[in-house]
C-alpha positions, 0 to 999 in steps of 0.5 A: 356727808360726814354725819355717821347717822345721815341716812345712806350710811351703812351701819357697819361703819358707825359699828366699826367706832364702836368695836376700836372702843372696846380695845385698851389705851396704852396705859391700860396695856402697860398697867396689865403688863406691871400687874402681870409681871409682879404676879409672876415674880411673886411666886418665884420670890415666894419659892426660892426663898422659902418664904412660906414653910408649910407645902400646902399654904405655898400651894395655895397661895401660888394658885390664888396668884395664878387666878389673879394673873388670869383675871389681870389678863382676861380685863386688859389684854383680852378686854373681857367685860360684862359689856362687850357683845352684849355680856356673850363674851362673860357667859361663854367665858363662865362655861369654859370655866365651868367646864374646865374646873370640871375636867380638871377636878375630876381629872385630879380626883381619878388619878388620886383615887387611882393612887390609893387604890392601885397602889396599897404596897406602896404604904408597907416599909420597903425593907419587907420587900428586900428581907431574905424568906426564911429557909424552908427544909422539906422535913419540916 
């Protein structure tokens, strides 16, 4: 009767050891909570004391941090693997990132043009804005 195969066995129960298969030992949760805790510091000890100069290299480097955070989170907390429902969880995973990379893309790139576009007074110095009008005479 303790065979899980014998017949009489509902599947659920030789599907329920499967499902606690895929969830993480101990180890693994503490090794994703360090990777997790260096890449946040990193960033902060990256900023506060200037350690790189130009704004656009600093830039990068905090979001390539913030992808590999992401990537240490979805393998040892949300336990997202090629394996897991039959590789469903990595497609539907694919598309979220699909369709964020696209909302937010377009979203950067509408509020940018926005900027140029509607803003073209901004580019003039802001002493032509303060500078008195030259006196008009109505003899002139």
């Amino acid at each position: 009767m303790s065979n899980p195969s014998a017949p009489g066995h509902s599947p659920a129960q030789g599907h329920e050891g499967a499902m606690h298969e895929n969830h993480g030992s101990l180890r693994g949760y503490l090794t994703g909570f360090v990777l997790a805790a260096i890449l946040t510091v990193i960033p902060f000890w990256l900023v506060l004391d200037h350690i790189i100069g130009d704004f656009k290299v600093a830039v990068f480097v905090i979001l390539a941090l913030a992808t590999l955070q992401i990537i240490v989170h979805m393998i040892f907390f949300l336990h997202v693997n090629v394996q897991s429902e039959g590789g469903w969880n990595l497609m539907g995973l694919l598309f979220t990132i699909t369709l964020v990379v696209i909302v937010l893309g377009a979203s950067i790139w509408s509020m940018f043009n926005e900027n140029n576009l509607m803003m073209p007074t901004m580019s003039v110095p802001i002493q032509q804005y303060h500078a008195p009008a030259p006196p008009h005479s109505p003899g002139s």
